[in-house]
PyMOL commands that place a pseudoatom at each C-alpha (Angstrom):
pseudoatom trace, name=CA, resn=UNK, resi=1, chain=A, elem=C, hetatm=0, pos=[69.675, 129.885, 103.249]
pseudoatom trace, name=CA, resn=UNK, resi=2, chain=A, elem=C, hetatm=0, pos=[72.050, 127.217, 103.889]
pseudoatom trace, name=CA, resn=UNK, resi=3, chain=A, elem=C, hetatm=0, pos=[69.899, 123.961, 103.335]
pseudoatom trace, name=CA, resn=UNK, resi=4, chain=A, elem=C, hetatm=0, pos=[68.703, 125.303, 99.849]
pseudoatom trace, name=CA, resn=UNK, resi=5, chain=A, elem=C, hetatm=0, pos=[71.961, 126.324, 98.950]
pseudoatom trace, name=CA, resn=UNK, resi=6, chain=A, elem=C, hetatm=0, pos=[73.911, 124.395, 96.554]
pseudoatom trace, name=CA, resn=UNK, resi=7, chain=A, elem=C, hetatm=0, pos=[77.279, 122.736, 97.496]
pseudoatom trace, name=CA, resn=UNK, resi=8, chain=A, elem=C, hetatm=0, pos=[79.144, 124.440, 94.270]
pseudoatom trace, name=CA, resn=UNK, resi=9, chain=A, elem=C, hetatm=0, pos=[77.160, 127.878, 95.774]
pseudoatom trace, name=CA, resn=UNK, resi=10, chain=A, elem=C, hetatm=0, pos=[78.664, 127.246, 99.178]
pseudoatom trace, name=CA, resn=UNK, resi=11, chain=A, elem=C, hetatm=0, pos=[82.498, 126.177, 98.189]
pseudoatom trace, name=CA, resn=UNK, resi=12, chain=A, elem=C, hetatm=0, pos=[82.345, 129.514, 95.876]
pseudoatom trace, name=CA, resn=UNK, resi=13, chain=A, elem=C, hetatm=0, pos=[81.103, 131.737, 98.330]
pseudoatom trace, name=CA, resn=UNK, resi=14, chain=A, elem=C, hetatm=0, pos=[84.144, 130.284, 100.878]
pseudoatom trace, name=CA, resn=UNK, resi=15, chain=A, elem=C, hetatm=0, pos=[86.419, 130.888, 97.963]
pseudoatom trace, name=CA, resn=UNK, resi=16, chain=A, elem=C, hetatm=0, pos=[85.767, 134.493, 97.580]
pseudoatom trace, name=CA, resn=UNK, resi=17, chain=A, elem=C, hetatm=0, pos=[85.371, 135.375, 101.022]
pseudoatom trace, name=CA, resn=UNK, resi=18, chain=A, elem=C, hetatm=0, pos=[89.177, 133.771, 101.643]
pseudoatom trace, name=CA, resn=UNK, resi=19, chain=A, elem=C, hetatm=0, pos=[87.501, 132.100, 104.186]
pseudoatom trace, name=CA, resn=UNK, resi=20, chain=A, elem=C, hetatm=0, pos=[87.720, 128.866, 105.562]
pseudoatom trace, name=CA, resn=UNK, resi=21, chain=A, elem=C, hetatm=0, pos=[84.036, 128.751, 107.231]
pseudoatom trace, name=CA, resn=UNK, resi=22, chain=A, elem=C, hetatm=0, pos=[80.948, 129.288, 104.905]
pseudoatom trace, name=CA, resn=UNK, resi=23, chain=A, elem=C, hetatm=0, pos=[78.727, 132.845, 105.086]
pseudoatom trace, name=CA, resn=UNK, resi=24, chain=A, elem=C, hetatm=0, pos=[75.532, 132.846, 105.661]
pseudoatom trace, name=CA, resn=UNK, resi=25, chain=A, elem=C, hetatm=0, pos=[73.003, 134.485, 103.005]
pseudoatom trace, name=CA, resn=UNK, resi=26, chain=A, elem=C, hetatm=0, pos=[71.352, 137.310, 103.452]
pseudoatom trace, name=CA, resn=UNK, resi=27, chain=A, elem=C, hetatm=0, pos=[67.779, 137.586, 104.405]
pseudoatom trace, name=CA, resn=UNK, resi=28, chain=A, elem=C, hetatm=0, pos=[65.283, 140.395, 104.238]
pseudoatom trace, name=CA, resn=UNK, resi=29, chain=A, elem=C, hetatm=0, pos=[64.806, 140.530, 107.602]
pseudoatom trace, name=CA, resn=UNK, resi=30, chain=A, elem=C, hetatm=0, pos=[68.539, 140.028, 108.635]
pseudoatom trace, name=CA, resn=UNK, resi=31, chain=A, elem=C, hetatm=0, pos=[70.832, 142.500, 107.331]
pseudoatom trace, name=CA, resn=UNK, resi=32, chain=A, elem=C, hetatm=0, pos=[73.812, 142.031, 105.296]
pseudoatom trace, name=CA, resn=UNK, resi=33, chain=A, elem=C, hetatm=0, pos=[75.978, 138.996, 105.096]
pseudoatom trace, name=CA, resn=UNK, resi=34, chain=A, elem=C, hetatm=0, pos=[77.708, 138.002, 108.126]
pseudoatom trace, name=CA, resn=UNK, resi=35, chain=A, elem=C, hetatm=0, pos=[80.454, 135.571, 108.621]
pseudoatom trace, name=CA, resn=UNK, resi=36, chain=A, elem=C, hetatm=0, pos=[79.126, 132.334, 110.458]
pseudoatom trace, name=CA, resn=UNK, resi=37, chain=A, elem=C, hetatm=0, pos=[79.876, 131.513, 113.933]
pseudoatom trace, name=CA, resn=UNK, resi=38, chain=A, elem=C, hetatm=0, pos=[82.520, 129.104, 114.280]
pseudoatom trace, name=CA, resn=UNK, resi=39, chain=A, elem=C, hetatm=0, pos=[84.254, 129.379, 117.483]
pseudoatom trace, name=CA, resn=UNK, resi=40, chain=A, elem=C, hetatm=0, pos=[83.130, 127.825, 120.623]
pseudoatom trace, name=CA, resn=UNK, resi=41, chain=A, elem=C, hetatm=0, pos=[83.676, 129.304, 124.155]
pseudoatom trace, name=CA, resn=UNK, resi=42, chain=A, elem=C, hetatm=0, pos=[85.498, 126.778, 126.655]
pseudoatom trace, name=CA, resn=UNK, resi=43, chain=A, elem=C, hetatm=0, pos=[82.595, 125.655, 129.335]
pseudoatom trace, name=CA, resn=UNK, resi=44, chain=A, elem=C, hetatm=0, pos=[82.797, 127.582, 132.533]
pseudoatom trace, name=CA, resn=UNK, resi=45, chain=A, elem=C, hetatm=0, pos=[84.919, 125.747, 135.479]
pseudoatom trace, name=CA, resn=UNK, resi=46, chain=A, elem=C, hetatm=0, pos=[82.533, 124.350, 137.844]
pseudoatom trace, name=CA, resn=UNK, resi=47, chain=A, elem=C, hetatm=0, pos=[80.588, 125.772, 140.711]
pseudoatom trace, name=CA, resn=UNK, resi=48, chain=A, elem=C, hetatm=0, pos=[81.755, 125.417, 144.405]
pseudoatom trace, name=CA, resn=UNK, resi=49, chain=A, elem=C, hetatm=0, pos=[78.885, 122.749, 145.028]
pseudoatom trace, name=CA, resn=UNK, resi=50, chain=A, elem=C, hetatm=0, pos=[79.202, 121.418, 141.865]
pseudoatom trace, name=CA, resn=UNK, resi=51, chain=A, elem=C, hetatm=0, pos=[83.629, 120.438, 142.559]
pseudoatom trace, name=CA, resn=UNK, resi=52, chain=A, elem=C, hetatm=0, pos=[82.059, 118.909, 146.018]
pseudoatom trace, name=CA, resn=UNK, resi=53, chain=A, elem=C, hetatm=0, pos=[79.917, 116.902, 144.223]
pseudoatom trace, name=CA, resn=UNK, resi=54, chain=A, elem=C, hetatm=0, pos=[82.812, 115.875, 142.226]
pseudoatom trace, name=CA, resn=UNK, resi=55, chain=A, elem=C, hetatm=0, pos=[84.845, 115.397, 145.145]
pseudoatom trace, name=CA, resn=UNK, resi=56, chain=A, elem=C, hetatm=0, pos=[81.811, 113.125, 146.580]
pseudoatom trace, name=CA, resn=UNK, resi=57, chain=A, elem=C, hetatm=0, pos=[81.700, 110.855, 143.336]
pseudoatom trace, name=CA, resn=UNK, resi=58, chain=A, elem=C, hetatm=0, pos=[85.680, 110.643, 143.167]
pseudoatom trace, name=CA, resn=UNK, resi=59, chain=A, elem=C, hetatm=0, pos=[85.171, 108.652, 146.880]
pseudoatom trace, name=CA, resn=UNK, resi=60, chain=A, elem=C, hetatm=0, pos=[82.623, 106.670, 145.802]
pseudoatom trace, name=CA, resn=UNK, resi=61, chain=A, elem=C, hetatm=0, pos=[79.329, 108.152, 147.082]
pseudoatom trace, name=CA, resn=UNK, resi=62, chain=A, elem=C, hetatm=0, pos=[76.478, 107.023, 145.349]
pseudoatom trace, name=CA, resn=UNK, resi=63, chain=A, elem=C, hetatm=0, pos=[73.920, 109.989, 144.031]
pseudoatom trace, name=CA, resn=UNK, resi=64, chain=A, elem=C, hetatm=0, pos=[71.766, 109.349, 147.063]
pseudoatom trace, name=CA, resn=UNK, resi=65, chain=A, elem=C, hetatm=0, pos=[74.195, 109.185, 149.711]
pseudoatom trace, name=CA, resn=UNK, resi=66, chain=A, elem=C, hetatm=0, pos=[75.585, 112.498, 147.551]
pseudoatom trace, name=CA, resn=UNK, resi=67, chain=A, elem=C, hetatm=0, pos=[72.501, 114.140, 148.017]
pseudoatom trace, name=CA, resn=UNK, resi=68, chain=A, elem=C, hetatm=0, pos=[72.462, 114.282, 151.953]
pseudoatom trace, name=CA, resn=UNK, resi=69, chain=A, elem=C, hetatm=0, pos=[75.891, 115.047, 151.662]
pseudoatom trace, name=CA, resn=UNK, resi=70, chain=A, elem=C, hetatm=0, pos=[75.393, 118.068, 149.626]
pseudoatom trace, name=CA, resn=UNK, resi=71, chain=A, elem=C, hetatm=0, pos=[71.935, 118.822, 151.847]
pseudoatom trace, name=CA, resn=UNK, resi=72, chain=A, elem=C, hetatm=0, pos=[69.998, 118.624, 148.410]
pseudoatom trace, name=CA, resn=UNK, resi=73, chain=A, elem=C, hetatm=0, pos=[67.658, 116.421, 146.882]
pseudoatom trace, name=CA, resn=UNK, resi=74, chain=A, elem=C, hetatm=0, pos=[68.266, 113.430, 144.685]
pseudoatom trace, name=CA, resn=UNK, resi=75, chain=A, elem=C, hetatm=0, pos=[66.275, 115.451, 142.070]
pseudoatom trace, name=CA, resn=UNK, resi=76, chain=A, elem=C, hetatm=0, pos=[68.952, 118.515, 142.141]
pseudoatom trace, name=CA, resn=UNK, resi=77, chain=A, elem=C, hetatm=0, pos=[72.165, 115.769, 142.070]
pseudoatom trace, name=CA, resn=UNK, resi=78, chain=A, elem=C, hetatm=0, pos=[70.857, 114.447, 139.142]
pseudoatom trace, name=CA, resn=UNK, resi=79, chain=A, elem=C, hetatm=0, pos=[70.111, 117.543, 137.254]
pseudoatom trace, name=CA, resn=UNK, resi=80, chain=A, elem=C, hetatm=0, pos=[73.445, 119.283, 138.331]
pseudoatom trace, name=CA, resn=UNK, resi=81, chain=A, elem=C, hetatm=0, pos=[75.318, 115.459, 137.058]
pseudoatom trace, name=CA, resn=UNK, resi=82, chain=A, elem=C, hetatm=0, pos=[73.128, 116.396, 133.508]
pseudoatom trace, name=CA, resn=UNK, resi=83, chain=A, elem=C, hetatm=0, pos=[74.160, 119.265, 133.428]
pseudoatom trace, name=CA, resn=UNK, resi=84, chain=A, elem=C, hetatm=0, pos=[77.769, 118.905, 133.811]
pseudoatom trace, name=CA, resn=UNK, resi=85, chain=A, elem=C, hetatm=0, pos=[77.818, 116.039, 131.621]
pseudoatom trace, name=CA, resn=UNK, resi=86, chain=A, elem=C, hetatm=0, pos=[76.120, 118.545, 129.050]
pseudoatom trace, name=CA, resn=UNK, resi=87, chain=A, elem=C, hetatm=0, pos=[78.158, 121.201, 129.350]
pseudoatom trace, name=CA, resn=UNK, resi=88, chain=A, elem=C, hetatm=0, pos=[81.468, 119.046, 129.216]
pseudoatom trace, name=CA, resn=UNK, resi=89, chain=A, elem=C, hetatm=0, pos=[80.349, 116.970, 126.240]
pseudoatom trace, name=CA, resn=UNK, resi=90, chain=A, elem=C, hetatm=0, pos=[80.673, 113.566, 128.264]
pseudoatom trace, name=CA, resn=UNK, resi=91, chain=A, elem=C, hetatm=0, pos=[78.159, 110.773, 128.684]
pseudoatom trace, name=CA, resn=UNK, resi=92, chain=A, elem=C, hetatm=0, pos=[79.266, 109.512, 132.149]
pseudoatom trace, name=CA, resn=UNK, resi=93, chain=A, elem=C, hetatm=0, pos=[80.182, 110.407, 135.800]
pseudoatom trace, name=CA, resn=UNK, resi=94, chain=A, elem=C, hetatm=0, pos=[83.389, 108.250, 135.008]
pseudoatom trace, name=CA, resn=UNK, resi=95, chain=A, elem=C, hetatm=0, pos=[83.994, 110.785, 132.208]
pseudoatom trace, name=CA, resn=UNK, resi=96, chain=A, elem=C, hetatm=0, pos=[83.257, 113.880, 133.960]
pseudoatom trace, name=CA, resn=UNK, resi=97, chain=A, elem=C, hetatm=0, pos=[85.527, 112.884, 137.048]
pseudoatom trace, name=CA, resn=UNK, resi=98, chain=A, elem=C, hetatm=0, pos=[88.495, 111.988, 134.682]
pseudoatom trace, name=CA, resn=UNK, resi=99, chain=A, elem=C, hetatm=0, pos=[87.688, 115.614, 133.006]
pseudoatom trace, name=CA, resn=UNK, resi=100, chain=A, elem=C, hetatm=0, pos=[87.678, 117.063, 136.456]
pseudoatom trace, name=CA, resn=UNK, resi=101, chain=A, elem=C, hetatm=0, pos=[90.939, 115.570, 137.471]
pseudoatom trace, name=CA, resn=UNK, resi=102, chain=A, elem=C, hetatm=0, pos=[92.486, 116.648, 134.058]
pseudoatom trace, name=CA, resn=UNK, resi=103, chain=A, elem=C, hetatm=0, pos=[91.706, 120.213, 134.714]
pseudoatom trace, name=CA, resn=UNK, resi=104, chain=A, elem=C, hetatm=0, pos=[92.833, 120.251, 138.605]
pseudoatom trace, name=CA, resn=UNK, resi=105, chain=A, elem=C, hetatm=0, pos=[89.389, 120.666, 139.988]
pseudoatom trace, name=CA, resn=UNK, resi=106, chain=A, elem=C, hetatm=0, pos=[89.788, 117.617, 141.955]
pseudoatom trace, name=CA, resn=UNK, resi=107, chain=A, elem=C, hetatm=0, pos=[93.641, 115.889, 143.314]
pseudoatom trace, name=CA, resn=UNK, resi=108, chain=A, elem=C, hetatm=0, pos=[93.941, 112.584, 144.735]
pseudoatom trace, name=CA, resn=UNK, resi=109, chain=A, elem=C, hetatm=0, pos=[93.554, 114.221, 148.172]
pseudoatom trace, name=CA, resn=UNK, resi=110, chain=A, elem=C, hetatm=0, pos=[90.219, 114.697, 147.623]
pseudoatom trace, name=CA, resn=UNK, resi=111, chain=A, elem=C, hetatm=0, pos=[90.009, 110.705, 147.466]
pseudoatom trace, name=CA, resn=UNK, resi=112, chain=A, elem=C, hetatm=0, pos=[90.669, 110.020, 151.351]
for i in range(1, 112): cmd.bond("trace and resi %d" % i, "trace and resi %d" % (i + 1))
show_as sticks, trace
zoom trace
């Protein structure tokens, strides 16, 4: 495994792979060596309620006022502002909305 394998053990097995990323060992269990997953998918665009709540924070609207907006409870705009800040890899509304605008999901129109 990787956490009892020794840094000398890892840069070796890289070398003669010709590989950049490390292999994983093989395991009874497991199968043969594999390489190690190393690329990421990019996050899927948001959902149509999830670009109105965008469009509703871009204005202003607090989560609350948001919520009846949306028809939904404070619970659910919280959960769906988790999750987009989880699946975008930001730590604020701010962040997400400046991702959002980056990416076209919301325009300065949907300001006024």
């Amino acid at each position: 495994m990787l956490q009892s394998m020794e840094v000398r053990e890892l840069a070796e097995s890289c070398r003669l792979t010709g590989r950049p990323e490390p292999r994983i060992a093989p395991h009874p269990t497991t199968g043969p060596t594999r390489p190690a997953a190393t690329s990421r998918r990019e996050p899927a665009a948001p959902s149509p309620r999830e670009r109105k709540l965008l469009r509703l924070w871009a204005r202003g609207y607090t989560d609350q006022r948001a919520a009846r907006e949306l028809e939904v409870s404070l619970r659910t705009v919280r959960r769906m502002s988790a999750s987009l800040m989880e699946r975008y890899g930001v730590h604020s509304r701010f962040q997400v909305g400046g991702l959002a605008h980056q990416r076209g999901w919301i325009s300065l129109e949907d300001l006024f």
